[in-house]
Residue, then its C-alpha position, 0 to 999 in steps of 0.5 A: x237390373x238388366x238380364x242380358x247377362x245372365x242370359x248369355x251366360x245360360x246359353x254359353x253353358x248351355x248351346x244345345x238349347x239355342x236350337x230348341x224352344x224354352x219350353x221343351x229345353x229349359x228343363x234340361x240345363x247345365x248348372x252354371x258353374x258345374x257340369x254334373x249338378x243342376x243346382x240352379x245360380x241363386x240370384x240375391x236381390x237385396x232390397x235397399x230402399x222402400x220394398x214396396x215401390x221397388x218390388x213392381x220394378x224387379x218383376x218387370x226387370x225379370x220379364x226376358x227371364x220369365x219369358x225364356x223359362x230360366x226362372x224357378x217357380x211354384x205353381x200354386x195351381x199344382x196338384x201337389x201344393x207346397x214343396x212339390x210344387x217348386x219346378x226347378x229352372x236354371x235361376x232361383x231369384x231370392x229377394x233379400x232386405x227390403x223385400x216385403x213378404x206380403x208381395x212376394x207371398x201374393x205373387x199368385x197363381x205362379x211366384x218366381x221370386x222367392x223370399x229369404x226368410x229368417x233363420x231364426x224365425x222358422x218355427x214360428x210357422x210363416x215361412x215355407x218353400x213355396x214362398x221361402x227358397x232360403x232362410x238366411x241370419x246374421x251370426x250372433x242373431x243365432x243365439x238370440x238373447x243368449x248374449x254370447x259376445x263374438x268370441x270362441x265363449x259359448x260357439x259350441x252352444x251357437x254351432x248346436x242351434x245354429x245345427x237345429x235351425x239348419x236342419x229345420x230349414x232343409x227340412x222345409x226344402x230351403x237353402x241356408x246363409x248366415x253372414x258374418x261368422x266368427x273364425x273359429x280356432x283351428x279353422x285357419 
């Protein structure tokens, strides 16, 4: 996973910042896409194989990001733990899959790669912002053993679960994704 690519792409968007070092200039950026949004380009690295042997391997592909200061991070140090302590940065590195929780929650004292939690497992109380940056689920995981089969039956009921575990996500400062949703009649 070379990082060349996503670091020339920041510096096209961003060619005030060659001039300046990382530490001063990262912190003032261009979003990737948009010019009026410093949201940071969500990275998804889905784990196919065994996490743990890959995981070490992500971290040092990762390094020339670091080191420029591209990569969001929590601090746990911070004087403001949890949320507070998330500093925004222009790459958000989300690991996704096979991805084991254990090594990313013990990437300590600074973790710059974050875990995409289950939706559908948030109010269990393992996940927070400091270790999750996203909550993700597959569609008809939504309504659990509700036993809804893809049709328009029953939408209603996953649309208001799927409301409430949104919610509860952005709550904890966590974005959202749910994959393989079912095209509603009158949404073209």
């Amino acid at each position: 996973m070379p990082a060349d690519p996503l670091i020339e792409i920041h510096k096209l968007r961003n060619p005030e910042l060659e001039s300046a070092g990382a530490a001063e200039a990262t912190p003032f950026y261009r979003n990737w896409l948009y010019d009026n949004s410093r949201a940071p380009f969500q990275l998804l690295l889905d784990f196919k194989t065994d996490g743990a042997e890959l995981y070490p391997h992500v971290v040092d592909a990762l390094q020339p990001l670091r080191d420029l200061g591209l990569l969001e991070y929590h601090n746990e140090t911070s004087a403001n733990p949890g949320y507070a302590s998330i500093h925004a940065r222009p790459i958000r590195i989300t690991c996704t899959g096979k991805c084991p929780l254990e090594l990313v929650a013990a990437q300590l004292p600074i973790r710059d790669i974050f875990f995409d939690a289950p939706l559908v497992d948030l109010a269990s109380g393992r996940y927070n912002r400091a270790v999750s940056a996203m909550a993700s689920a597959y569609w008809d995981d939504i309504a659990g053993s509700w036993g809804y089969k893809r049709t328009n039956r029953g939408q209603g009921t996953k649309l208001d679960k799927f409301a409430e575990l949104s919610e509860l996500a952005r709550a904890q400062g966590m974005s959202v994704r749910v994959w393989d949703t079912p095209r509603l009649a009158g949404t073209g």
